[in-house]
C-alpha positions as CSV (number, residue, x, y, z in Angstrom):
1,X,-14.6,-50.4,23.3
2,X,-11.1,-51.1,21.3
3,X,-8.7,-47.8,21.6
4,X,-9.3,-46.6,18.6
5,X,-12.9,-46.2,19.3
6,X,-12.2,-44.3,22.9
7,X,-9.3,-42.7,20.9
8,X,-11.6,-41.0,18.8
9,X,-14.3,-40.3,21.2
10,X,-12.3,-39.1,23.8
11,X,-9.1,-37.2,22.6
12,X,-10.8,-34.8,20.2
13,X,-10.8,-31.3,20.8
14,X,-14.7,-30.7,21.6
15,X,-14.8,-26.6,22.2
16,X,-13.3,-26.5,18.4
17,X,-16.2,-28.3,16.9
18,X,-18.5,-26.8,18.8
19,X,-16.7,-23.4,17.2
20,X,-16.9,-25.0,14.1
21,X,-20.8,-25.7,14.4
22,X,-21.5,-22.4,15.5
23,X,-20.0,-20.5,12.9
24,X,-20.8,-22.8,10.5
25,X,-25.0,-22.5,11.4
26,X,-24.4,-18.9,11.4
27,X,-23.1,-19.1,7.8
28,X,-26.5,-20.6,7.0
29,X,-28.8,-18.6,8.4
30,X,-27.0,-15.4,7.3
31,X,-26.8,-17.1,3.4
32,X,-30.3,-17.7,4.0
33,X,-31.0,-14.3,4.8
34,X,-29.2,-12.7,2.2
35,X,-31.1,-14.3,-1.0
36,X,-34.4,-14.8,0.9
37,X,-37.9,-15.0,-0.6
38,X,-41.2,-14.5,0.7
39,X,-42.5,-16.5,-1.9
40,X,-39.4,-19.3,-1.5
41,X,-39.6,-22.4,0.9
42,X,-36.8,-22.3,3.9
43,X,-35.4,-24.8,2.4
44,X,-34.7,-24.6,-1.1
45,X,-32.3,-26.9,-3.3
46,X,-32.3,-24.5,-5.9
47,X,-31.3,-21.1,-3.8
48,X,-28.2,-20.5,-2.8
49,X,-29.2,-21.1,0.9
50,X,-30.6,-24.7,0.4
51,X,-27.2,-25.7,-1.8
52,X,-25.0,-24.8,1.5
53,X,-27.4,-27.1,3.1
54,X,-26.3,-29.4,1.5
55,X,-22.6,-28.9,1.7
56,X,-22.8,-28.5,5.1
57,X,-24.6,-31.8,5.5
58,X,-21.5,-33.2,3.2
59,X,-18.5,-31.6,4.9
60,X,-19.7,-32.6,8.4
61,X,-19.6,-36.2,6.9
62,X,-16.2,-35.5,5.3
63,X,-15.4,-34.7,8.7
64,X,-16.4,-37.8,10.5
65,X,-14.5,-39.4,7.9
66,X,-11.2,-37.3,8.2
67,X,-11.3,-38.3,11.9
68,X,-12.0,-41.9,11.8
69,X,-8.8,-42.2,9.6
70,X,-5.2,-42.6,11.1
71,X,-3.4,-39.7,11.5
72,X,-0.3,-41.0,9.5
73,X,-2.5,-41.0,6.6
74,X,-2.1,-37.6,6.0
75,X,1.3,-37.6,6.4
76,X,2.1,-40.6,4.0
77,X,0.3,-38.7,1.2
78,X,0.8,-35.5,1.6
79,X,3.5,-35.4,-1.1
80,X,0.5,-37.0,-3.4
81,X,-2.4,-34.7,-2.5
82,X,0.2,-31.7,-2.7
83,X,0.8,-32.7,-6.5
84,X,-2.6,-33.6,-7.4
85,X,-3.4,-30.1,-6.2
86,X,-0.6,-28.7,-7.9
87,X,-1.8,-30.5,-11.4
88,X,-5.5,-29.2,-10.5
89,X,-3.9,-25.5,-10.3
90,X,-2.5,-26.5,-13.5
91,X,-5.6,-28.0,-15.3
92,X,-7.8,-24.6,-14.3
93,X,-5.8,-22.4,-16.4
94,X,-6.0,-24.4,-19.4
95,X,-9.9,-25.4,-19.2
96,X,-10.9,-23.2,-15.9
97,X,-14.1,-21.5,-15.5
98,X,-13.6,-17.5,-15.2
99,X,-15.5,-15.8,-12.9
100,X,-15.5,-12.0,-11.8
101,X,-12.0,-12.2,-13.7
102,X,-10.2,-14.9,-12.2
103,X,-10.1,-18.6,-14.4
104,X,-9.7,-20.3,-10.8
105,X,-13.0,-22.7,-11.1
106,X,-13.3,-25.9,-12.7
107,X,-16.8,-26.6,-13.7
108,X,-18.3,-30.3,-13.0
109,X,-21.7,-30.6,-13.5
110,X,-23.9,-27.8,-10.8
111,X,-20.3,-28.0,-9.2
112,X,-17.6,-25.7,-9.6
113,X,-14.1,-27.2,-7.8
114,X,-11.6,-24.6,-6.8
115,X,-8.2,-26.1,-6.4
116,X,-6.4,-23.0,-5.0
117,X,-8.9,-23.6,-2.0
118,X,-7.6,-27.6,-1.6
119,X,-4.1,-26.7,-1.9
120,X,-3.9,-24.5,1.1
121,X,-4.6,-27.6,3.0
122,X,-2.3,-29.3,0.9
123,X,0.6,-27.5,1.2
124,X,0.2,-27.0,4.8
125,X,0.4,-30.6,4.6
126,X,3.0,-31.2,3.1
127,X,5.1,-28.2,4.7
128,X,4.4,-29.9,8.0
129,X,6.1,-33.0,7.1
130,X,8.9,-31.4,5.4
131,X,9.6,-29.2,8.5
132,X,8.5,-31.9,10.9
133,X,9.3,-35.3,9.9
134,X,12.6,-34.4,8.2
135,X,14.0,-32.8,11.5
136,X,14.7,-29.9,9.4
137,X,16.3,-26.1,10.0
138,X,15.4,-23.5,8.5
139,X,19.2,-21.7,9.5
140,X,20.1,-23.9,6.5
141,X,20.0,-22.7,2.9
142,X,19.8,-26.5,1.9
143,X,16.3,-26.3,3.9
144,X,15.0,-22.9,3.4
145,X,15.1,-23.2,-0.2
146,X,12.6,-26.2,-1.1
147,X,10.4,-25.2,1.9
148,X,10.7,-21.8,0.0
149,X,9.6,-24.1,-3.1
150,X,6.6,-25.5,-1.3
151,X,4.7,-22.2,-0.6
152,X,6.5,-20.6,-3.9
153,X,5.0,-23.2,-6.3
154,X,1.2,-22.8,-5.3
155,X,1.9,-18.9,-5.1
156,X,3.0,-18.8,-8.8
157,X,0.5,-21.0,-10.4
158,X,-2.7,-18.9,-8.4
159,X,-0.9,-15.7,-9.5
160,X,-1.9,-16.4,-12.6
161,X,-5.3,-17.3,-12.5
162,X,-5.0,-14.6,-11.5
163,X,-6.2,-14.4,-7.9
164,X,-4.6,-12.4,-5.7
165,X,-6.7,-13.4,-2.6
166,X,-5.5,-16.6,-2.3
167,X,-2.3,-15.8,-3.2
168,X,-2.1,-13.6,0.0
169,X,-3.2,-16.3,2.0
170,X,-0.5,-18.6,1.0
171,X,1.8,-15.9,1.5
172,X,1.0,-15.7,5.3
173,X,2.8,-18.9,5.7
174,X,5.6,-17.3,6.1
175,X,4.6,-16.9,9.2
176,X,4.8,-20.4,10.0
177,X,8.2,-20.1,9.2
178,X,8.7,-17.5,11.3
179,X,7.3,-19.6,14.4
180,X,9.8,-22.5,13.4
181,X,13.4,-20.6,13.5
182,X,12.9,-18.1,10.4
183,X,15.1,-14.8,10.8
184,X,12.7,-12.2,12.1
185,X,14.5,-10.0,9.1
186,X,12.5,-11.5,6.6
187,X,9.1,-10.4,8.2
188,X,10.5,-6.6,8.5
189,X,12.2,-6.7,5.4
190,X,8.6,-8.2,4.0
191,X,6.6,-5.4,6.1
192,X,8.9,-2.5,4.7
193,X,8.7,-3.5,1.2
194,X,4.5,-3.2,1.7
195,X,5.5,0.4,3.3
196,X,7.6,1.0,0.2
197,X,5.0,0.1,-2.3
198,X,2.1,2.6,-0.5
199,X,4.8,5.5,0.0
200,X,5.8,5.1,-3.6
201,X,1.8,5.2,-5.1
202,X,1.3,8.3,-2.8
203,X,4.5,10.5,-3.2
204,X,6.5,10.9,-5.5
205,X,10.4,8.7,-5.6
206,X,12.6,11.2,-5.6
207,X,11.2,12.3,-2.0
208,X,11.3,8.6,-0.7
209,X,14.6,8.2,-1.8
210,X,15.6,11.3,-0.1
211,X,14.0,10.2,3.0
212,X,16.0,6.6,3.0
213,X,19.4,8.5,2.0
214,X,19.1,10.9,5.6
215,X,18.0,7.6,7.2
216,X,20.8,5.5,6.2
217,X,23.1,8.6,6.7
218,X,22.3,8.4,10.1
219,X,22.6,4.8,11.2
220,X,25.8,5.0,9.7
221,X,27.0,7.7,12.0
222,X,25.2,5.7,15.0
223,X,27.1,2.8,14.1
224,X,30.2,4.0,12.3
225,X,32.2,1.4,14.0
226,X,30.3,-1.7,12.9
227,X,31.8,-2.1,9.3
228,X,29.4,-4.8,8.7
229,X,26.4,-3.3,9.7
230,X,27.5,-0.2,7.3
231,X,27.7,-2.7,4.7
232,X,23.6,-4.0,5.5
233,X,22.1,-0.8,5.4
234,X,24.0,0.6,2.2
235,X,22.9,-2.9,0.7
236,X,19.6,-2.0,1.9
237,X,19.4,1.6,0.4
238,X,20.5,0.2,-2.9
239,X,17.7,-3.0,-2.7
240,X,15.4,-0.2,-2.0
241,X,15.6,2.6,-4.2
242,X,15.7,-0.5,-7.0
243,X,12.4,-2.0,-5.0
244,X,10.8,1.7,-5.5
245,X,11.9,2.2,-9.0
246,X,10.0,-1.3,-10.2
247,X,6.8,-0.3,-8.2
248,X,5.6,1.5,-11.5
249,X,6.1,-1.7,-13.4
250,X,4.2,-4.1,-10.9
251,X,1.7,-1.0,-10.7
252,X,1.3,-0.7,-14.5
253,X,1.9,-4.1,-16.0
254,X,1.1,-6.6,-13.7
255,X,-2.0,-5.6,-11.8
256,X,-5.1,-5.4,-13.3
257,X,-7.0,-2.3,-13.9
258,X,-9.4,-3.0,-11.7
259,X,-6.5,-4.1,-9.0
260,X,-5.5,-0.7,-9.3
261,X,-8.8,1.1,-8.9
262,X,-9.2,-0.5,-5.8
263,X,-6.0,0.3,-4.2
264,X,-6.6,4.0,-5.6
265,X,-9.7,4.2,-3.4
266,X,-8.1,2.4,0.0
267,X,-5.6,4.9,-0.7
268,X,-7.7,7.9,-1.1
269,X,-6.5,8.8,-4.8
270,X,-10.0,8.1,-6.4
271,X,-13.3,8.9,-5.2
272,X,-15.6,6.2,-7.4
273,X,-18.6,5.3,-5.6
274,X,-20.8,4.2,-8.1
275,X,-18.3,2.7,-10.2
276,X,-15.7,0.0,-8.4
277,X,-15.9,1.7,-5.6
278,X,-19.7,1.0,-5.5
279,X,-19.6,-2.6,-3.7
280,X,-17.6,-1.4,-0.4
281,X,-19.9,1.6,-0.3
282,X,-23.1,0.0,-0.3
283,X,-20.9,-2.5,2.5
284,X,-20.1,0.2,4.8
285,X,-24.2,1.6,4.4
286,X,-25.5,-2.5,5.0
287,X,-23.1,-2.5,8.1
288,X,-23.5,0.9,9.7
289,X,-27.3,0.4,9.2
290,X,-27.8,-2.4,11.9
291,X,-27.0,0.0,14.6
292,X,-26.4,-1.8,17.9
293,X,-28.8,-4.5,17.8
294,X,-29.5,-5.0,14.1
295,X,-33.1,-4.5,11.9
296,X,-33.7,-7.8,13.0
297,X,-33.3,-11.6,11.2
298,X,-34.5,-11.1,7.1
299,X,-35.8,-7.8,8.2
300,X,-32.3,-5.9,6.5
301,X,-33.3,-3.6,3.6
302,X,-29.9,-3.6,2.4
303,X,-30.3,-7.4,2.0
304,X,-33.6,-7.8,0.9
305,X,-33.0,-5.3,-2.0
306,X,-29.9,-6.5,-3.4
307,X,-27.6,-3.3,-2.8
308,X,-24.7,-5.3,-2.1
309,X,-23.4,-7.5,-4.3
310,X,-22.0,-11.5,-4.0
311,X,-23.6,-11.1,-0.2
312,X,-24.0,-14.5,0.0
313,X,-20.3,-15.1,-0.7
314,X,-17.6,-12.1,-0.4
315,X,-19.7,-9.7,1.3
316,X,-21.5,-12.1,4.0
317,X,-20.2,-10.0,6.5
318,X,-22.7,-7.3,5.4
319,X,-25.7,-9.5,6.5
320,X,-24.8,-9.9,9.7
321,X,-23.7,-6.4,10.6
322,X,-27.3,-5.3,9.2
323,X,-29.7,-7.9,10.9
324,X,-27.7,-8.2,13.7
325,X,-25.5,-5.2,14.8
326,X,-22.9,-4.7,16.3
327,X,-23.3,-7.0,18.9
328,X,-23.9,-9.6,16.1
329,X,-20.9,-8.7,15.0
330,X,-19.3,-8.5,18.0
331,X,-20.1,-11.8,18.4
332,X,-19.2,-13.5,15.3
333,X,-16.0,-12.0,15.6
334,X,-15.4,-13.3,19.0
335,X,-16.2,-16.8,18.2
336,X,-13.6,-16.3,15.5
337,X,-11.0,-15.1,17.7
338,X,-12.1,-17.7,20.1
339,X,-11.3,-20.4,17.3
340,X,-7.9,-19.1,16.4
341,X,-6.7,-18.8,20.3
342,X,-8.0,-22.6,20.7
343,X,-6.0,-23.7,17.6
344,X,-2.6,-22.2,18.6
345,X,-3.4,-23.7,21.8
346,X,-4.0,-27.1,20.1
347,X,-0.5,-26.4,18.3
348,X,1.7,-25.6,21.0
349,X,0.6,-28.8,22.8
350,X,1.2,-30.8,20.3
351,X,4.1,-33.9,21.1
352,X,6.1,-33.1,17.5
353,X,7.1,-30.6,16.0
354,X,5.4,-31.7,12.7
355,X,1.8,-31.0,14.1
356,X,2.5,-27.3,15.7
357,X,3.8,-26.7,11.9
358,X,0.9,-28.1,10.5
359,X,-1.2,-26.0,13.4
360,X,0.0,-22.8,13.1
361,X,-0.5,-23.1,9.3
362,X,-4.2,-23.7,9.7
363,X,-3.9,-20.7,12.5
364,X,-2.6,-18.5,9.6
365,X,-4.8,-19.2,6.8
366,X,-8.3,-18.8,8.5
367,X,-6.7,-15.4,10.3
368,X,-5.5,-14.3,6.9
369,X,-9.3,-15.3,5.1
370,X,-11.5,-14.0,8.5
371,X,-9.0,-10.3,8.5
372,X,-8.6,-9.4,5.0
373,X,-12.5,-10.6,4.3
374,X,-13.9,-8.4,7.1
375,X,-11.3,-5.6,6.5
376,X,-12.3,-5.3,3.0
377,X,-16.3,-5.3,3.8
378,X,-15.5,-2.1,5.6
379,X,-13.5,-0.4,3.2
380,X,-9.6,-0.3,5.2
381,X,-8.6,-3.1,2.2
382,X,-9.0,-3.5,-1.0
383,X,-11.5,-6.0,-3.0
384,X,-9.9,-9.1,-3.6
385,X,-12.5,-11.7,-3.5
386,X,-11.6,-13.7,-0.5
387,X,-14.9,-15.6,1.1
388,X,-15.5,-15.7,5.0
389,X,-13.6,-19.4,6.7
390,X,-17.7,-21.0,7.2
391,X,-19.7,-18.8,7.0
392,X,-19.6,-17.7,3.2
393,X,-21.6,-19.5,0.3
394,X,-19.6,-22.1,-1.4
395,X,-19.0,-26.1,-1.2
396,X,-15.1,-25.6,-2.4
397,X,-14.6,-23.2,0.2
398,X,-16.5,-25.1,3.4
399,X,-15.2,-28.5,2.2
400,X,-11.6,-27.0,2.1
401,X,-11.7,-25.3,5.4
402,X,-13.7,-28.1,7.1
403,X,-10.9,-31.0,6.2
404,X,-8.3,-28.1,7.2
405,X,-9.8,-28.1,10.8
406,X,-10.3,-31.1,11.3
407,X,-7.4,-32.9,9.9
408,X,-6.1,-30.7,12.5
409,X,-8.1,-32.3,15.3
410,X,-7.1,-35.7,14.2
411,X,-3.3,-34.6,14.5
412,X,-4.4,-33.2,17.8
413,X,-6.3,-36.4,19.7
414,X,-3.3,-38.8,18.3
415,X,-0.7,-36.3,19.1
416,X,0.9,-39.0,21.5
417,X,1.3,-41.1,18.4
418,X,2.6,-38.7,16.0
419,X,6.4,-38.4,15.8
């Protein structure tokens, strides 16, 4: 056996794909479950359930394939992949598909692509070898500016699909920037602008900006001797009571009506349960129903019945808290918890810097996708159309997250290799 062969064999991370199988089999069944038929055949090409069949069969051999490759591969291309994705992203909003409001699908044939799902993996490619290979800091402007460009190019393209989903999954890479030397004052001057925007759609701005001023009074006093601190949190008041003053104008002329409604009911200012509201009530009923153990496998009345909508895609989640309860749930969460912990892991031992990058960016997009999906299916988000990393229907979204994982793995058995 040459050592390429024992490389592969040996060196690859075996708990993750034995995650990846399990969650991936759970997707099925729950798919299955969730469009089931007495009068249909288990397996049925034509249902949604035999189609992920299918796609499962094909990413497990897009798999094999990503790891039988070399490593450097990846990293060669990634510049090429990153601007075919970026001319995909382009191409859908000229002769995209739109569906449920968002032009993000291109049709081909049965298939519909989605490049915003390709170019998470991507960019996290090619973010890696930017941050990685070059030796960069992120202390330097000259550095922080085209990395900024990387994740900001994607971002504006999806934005105006517009899907705000994915967007907020690309925007979680700051966090990736955050684990390689970013100023921890971008992640609280990112988490107080969110506070901001809710305190703003809740009260009204004069009382906000009331609030800030006896805030800012205060620090001054506590710090009355730092003249340059003064100068940050005047700077701050100022970038904040201008922040506040344009929430009305994202609010009113860049979200979507439906956008709004859906923040309205998160936020308690509309009470619309038969209207948009409707989906993530009949989500809460599917979930609570299971109890502790669940109805029992395609015995869910929620499910059978169609009360939920897009429960084979968006709303999975629903499935399994019905048939299978909350230890069901309880489980599939663990596993995913279980797959996150074992993919930091697999960063942090990795030989270059270049593959903890690429690491924790596949650590941030299938938190962000597994959180906001589940968070929404039980009403504490809004709506946004964001399937579950696996486990949802959909070849674009299994095949994006299976060559995401595993492209990892390859990183990961050749990390003595990979400078």
């Amino acid at each position: 056996m040459n050592n390429q062969n024992r490389s592969f064999f040996f060196n690859v991370d075996y708990i993750t794909i034995f995650l990846y199988l399990c969650l991936v089999a759970i997707g099925w069944f729950n798919i299955h479950a969730a469009v089931y038929n007495e009068d249909e055949a288990l397996i049925n090409i034509s249902s949604n359930s035999g189609k992920q069949l299918i796609y499962i069969i094909v990413a497990i051999i897009v798999a094999i394939i990503v790891l039988l490759l070399d490593a450097k591969f990846f990293l060669t291309l990634a510049p090429i992949f990153y601007g075919i994705t970026i001319l995909l992203l382009i191409i859908v909003l000229v002769v995209g598909r739109n569906v449920g409001g968002n032009q993000a699908w291109i049709p081909i044939g049965n298939f519909r692509l989605q490049p915003s799902e390709f170019a998470k993996w991507a960019t996290s490619l090619l973010l890696a070898r930017h941050l990685g290979v070059m030796n960069t800091k992120l202390s330097d402007t000259k550095t922080l500016l085209p990395t900024l460009g990387i994740l900001g190019l994607p971002v504006l393209l999806i934005v105006l699909q517009p899907d705000a989903g994915s967007a907020l999954v690309f925007i979680s890479l700051i966090l990736v920037l955050y684990r390689e030397g970013l100023s921890p004052y971008f992640l609280i001057g990112g988490a107080l602008m969110v506070l901001l925007f809710v305190l703003t759609l809740l009260y009204p701005k004069l009382y906000i900006i009331i609030g800030l001023v006896l805030i800012v009074a205060f620090l001054i006093y506590q710090f009355r001797k730092h003249r340059n601190l003064i100068t940050v949190f005047v700077s701050g008041l100022i970038l904040s009571v201008l922040f506040i003053f344009s929430v009305d104008f994202v609010y009113t002329s860049i979200l979507k009506p439906h956008q709004k409604v859906r923040i309205d009911l998160i936020l308690g200012k509309v009470n619309d349960l038969r209207g948009v509201g409707y989906n993530v009530n009949q989500s809460k009923i599917a979930i609570g129903s299971g109890g502790l153990i669940g109805k029992g496998y395609l015995q869910g009345t929620q499910t059978k019945f169609n009360f939920v909508p897009e429960q084979s895609t968006d709303f999975i989640f629903c499935t399994v808290g019905e048939e299978w309860g909350f230890i069901g749930s309880f489980v599939v969460i663990g596993l995913y918890v279980f797959l996150l912990l074992r993919i930091i892991h697999l960063a942090e031992r990795q030989r270059s810097s270049l593959g903890r990058v690429y690491g924790y960016a596949v650590a941030c997009i299938i938190f962000c996708h597994f959180f906001v999906n589940i968070a929404m299916t039980i009403g504490i988000m809004p709506v946004i159309g964001i399937p579950l990393p696996f486990l949802s229907y959909g070849g674009s979204s299994l095949l994006s997250f299976t060559i995401l994982l595993f492209t990892l793995l390859k990183f990961d058995s050749n990390r003595m290799g990979i400078s």
